[in-house]
Backbone bond lengths (Angstrom), bond angles and torsions (degrees), N, CA, C in turn:
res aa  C-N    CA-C-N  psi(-1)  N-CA   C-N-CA  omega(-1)  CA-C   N-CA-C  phi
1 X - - - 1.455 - - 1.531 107.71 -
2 X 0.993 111.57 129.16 1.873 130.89 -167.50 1.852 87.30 -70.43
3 X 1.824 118.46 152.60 1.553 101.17 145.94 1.495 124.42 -67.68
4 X 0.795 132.89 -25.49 1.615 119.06 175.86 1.918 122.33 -58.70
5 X 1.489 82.35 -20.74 1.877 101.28 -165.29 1.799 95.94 -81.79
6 X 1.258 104.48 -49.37 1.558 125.11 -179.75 1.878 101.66 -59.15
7 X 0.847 124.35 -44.24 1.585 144.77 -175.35 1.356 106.85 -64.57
8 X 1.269 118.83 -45.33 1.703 128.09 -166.18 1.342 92.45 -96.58
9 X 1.450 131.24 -46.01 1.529 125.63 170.13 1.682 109.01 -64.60
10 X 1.000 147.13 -21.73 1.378 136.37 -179.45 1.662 103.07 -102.18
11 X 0.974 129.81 5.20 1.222 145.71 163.44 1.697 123.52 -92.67
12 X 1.268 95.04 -49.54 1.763 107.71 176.06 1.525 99.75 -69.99
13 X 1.526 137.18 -48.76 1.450 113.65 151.62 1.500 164.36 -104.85
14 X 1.949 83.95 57.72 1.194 103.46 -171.07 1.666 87.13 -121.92
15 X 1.340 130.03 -4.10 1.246 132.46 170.58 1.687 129.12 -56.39
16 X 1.809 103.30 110.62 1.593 111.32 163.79 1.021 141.88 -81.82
17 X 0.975 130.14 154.89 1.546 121.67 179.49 2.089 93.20 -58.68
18 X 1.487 128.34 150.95 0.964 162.17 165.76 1.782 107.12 75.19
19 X 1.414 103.84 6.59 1.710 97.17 179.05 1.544 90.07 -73.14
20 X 1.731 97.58 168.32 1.669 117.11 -164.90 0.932 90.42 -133.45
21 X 1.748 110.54 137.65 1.359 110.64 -173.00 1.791 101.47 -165.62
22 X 1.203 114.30 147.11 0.941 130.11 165.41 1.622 127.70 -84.49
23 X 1.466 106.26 133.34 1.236 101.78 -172.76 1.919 109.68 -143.33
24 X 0.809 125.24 142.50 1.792 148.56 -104.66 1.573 77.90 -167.94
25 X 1.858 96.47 110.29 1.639 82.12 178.61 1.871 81.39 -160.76
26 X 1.556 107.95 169.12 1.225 114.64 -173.43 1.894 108.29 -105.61
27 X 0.964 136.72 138.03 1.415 159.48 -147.11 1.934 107.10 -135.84
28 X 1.448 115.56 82.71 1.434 115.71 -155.33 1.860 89.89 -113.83
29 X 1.424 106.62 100.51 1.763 116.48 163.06 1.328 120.37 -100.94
30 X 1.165 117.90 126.81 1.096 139.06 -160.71 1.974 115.72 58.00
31 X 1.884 103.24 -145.79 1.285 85.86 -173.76 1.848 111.19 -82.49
32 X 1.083 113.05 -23.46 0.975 124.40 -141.10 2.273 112.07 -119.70
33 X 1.438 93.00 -16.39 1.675 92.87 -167.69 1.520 89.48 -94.26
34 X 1.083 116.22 161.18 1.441 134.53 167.32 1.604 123.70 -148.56
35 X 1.278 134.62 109.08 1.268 145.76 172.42 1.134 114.39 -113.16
36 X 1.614 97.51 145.46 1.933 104.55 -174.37 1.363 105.84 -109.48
37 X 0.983 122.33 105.97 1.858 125.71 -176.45 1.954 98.80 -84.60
38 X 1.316 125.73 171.83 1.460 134.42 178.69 1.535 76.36 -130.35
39 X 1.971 111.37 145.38 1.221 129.48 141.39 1.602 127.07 -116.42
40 X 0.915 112.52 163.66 1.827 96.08 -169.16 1.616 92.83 -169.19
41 X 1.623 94.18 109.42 1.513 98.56 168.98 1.575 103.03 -163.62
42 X 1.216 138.83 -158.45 1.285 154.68 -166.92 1.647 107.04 -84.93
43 X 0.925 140.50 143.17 1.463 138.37 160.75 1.685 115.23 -81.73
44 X 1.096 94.40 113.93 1.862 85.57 171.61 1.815 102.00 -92.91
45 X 0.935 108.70 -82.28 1.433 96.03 174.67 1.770 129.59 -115.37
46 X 1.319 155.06 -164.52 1.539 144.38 124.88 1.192 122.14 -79.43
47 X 1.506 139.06 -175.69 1.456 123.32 156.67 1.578 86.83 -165.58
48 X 1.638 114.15 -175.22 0.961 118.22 -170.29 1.306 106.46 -146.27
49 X 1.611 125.12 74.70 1.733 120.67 -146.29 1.476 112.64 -112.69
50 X 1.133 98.67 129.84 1.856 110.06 -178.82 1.344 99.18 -56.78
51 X 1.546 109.24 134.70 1.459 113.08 164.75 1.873 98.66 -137.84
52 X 1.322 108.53 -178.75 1.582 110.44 -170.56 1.685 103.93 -136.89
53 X 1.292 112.44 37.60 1.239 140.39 163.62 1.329 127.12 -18.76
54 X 1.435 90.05 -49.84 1.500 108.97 -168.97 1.771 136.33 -79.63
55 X 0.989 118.54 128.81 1.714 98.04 -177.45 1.086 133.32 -51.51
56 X 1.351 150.02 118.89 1.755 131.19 153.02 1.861 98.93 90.20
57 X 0.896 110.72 24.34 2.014 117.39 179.79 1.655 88.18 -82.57
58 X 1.268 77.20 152.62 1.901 88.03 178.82 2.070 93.87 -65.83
59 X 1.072 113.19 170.83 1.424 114.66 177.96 1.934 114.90 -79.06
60 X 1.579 99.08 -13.83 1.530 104.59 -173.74 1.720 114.45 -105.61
61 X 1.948 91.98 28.47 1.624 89.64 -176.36 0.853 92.81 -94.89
62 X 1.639 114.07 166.29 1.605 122.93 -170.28 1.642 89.60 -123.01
63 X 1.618 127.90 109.33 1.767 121.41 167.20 1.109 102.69 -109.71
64 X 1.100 134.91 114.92 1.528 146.16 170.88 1.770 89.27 -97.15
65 X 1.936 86.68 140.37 1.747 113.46 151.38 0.664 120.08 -87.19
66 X 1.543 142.19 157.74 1.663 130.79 134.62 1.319 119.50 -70.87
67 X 1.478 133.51 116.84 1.166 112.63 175.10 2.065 105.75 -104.37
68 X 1.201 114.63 -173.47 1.521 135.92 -178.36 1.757 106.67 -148.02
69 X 1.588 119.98 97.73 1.624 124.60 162.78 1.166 107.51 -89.71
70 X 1.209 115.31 132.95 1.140 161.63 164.77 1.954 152.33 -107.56
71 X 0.799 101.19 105.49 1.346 114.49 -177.25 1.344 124.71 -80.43
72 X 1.262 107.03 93.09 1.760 103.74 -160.36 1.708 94.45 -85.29
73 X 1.448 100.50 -179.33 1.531 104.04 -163.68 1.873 111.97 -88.27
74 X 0.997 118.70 23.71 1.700 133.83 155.82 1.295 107.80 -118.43
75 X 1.231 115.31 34.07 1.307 113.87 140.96 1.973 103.56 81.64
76 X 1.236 97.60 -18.07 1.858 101.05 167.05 1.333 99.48 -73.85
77 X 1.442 85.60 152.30 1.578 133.93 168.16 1.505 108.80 -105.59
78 X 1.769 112.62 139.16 1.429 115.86 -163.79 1.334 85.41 -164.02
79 X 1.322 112.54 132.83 1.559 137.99 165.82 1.502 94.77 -99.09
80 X 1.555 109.04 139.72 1.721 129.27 174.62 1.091 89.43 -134.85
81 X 1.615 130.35 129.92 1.240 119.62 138.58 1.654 121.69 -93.14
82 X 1.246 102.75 168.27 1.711 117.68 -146.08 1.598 85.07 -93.35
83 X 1.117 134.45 132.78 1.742 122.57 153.21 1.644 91.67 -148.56
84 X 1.289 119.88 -161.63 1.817 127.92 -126.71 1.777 81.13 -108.05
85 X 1.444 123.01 -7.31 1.393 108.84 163.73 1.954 108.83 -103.71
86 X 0.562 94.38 -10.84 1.509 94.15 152.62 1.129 157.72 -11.28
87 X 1.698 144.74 32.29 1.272 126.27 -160.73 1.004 121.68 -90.03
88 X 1.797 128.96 140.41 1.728 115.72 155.65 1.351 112.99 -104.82
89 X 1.517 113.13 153.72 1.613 105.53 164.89 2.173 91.40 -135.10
90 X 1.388 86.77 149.21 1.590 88.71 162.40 1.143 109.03 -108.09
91 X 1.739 94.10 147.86 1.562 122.99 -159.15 1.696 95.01 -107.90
């Protein structure tokens, strides 16, 4: 685990509802493009939600994300999930 990776994970659960924070995340279209967008808004809550994402998993695997909601300052709502490219900083 990189320090920045360790940093954004000891950060993501130290997260309250109304801290502001910036978050630095990777944006992967198609097979091959990759863009890094920044989001930055309010935290409403974290969670930790089973999804079935994955290819060819037996049907009784359990893969949970981390996600981070957020309330950016126009009034949207935006789910990020957290993975090992990931950064947060509070703003």
């Amino acid at each position: 685990m990189t320090p920045e990776e360790y940093e954004s994970r000891q950060l993501y659960e130290q997260l309250q509802p109304g801290d502001r924070v910036e978050v630095i995340h990777g944006v992967t279209v198609g097979s091959s493009a990759k863009w890094t967008t920044t989001t930055i808004g309010k935290v409403l809550r974290t969670e930790r939600r089973r999804h079935g994402l994955h290819f060819r998993r037996n049907p009784d695997d359990k893969v949970y994300s981390d996600v981070v909601i957020l309330a950016r300052d126009d009034g949207e709502l935006t789910t990020v999930t957290v993975d090992e490219y990931t950064r947060l900083r509070r703003v």
